[in-house]
Every structure is written in C-alpha cells, then in structure tokens.
C-alpha positions as CSV (number, residue, x, y, z in Angstrom):
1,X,-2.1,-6.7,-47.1
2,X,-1.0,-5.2,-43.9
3,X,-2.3,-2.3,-43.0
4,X,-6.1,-2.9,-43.7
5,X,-9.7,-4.1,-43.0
6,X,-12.0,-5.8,-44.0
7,X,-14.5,-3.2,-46.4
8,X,-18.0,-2.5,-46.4
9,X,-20.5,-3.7,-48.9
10,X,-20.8,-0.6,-51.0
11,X,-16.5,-0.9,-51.8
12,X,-17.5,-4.6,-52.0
13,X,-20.0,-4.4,-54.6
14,X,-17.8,-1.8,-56.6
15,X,-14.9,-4.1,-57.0
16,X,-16.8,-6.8,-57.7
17,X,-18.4,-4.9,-60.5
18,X,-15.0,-4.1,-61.7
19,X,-14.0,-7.8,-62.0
20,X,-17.6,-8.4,-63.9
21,X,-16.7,-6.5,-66.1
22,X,-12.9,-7.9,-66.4
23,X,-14.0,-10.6,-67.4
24,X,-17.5,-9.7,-69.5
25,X,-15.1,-7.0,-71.8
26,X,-12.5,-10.0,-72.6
27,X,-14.6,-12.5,-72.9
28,X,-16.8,-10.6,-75.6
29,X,-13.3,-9.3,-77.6
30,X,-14.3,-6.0,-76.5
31,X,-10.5,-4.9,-75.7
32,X,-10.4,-1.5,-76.0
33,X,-13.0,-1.2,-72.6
34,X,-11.0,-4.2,-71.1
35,X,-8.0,-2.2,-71.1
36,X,-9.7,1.0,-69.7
37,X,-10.3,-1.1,-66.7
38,X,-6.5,-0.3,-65.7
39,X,-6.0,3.4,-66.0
40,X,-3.1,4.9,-68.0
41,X,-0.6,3.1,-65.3
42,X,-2.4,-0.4,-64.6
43,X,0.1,-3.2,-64.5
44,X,-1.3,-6.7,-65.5
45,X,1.4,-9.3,-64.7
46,X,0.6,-12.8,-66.1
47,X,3.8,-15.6,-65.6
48,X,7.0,-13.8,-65.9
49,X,5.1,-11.0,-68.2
50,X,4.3,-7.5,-67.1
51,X,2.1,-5.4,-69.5
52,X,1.4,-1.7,-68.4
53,X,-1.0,1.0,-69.3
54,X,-4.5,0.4,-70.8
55,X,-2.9,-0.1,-74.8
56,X,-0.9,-2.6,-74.0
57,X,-3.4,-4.3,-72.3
58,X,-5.9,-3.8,-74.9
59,X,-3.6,-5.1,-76.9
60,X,-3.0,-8.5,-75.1
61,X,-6.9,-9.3,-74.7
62,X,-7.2,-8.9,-79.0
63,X,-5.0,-11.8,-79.0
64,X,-5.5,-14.0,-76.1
65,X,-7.3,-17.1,-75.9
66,X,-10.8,-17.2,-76.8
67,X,-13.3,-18.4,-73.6
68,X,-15.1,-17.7,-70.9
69,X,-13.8,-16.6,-67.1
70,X,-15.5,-17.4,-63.9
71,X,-14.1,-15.7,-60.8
72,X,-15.4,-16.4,-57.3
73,X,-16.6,-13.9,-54.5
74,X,-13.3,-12.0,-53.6
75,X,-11.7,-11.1,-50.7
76,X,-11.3,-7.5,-50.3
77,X,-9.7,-5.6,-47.6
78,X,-9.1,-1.7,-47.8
79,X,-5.9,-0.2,-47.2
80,X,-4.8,3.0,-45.1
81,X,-3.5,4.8,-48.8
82,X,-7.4,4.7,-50.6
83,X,-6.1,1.7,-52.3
84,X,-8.0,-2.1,-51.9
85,X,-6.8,-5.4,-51.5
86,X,-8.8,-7.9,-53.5
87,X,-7.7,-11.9,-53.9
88,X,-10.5,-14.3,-55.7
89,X,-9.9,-17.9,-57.3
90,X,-11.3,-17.8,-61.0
91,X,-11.6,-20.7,-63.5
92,X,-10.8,-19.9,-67.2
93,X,-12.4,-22.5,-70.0
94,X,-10.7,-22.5,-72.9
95,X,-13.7,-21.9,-76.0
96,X,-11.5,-24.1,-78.7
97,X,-10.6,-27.2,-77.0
98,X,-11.9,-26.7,-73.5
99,X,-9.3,-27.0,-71.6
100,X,-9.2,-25.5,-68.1
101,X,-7.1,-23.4,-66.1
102,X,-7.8,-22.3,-62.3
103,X,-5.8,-19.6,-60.2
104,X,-5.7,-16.7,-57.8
105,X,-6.3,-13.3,-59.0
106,X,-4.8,-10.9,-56.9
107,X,-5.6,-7.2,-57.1
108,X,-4.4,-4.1,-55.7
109,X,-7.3,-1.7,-57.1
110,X,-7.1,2.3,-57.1
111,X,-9.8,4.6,-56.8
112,X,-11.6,6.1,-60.0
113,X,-14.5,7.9,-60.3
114,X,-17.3,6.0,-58.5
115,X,-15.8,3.1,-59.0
116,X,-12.1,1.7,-59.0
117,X,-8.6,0.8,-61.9
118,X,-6.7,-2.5,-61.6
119,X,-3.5,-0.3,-60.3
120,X,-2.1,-4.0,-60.6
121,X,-3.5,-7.8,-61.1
122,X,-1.7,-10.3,-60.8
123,X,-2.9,-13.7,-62.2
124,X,-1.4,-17.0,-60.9
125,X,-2.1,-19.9,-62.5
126,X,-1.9,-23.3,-59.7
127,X,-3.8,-25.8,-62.1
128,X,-4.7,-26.4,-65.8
129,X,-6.3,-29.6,-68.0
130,X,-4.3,-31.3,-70.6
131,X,-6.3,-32.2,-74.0
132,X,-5.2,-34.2,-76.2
C-alpha cells in the first residue's frame, strides 16, 4: 500500500458491496457467482494455497466448510494504477460444530464494470476455537 489514498465513499461503498456479496454467494453455496467475483485472473490465496481464475474458485467454495462470514468495515485506500487496497478483519462460524476462526482479509481489487474483481485476496487466519 504505497502509493495511495484514502478513497471516497462512492469506491467505498462499491468495495464494500463486493465483500457483501463474498461472503452472501459462499455462504448460500451459490459458487458459480462466488467465483465470478474474481474475474478470469483473480487469485485467492488461503495458507500455502493459491487458487486462480473464477473455476477454480467456484470450485473451492462447492466444497468448503459450511457457515456464515462476518467481515468488518474495511480499510480501503486507492492506488495510482486504478487498482484499491482493501484490509478488513472478518470472523468465520463454522455451521457444523461452531467453531470459530478470525483473520485479516486483505484485497487488492481491480476495476470492473461499475463495480470492482478480487484481482487477489488473501485470507490470514490469526485465531480459531477448538471443539471438542
């Protein structure tokens, strides 16, 4: 995040809406819209694993864990290239045994349309629940 600043509330609101809807399409199975959130090129790194391109993402979310995502208000910055910096907390419940894991997003976003692509998101994981 070097060359940047801090966005206005129309860029805001359109990432925003973008992560609403991150978390609304895997949360509800609907994969196939969840992966269209990254373009043909999006990268979605999670641990040591790197998926790319909107099937393979799609792909993932049809056989990830069942629950329900909550992500916090995100910083966003704009950068120089078109391109946003965005880095939010979010809290993942586990559906099945309700267990809980909390982490940092962080998103470099591209624009699209009226809107913008997770060009990469990057999902760090700093604390989880055990259950027994």
């Amino acid at each position: 995040m070097g060359d940047s600043e801090i966005v206005n509330d129309g860029i805001l609101a359109r990432v925003m809406a973008l992560q609403a809807d991150y978390a609304r399409f895997v949360d509800t199975r609907d994969t196939k819209s969840w992966g269209r959130l990254f373009g043909d090129h999006g990268v979605l790194a999670v641990g040591d694993r790197e998926l790319t391109g909107q099937l393979a993402i799609a792909e993932f979310g049809s056989s990830s864990t069942v629950g329900v995502h909550i992500q916090a208000v995100p910083r966003v910055e704009s950068r120089i290239d078109g391109r946003v910096d965005a880095t939010s907390s979010f809290l993942f419940v586990n559906s099945a045994t309700g267990a809980l894991i909390a982490g940092l997003y962080k998103d470099e976003l591209a624009p699209a349309g009226d809107g913008f692509v997770f060009a990469r998101r990057q999902i760090d994981v700093l604390a989880r629940t055990e259950v027994p």
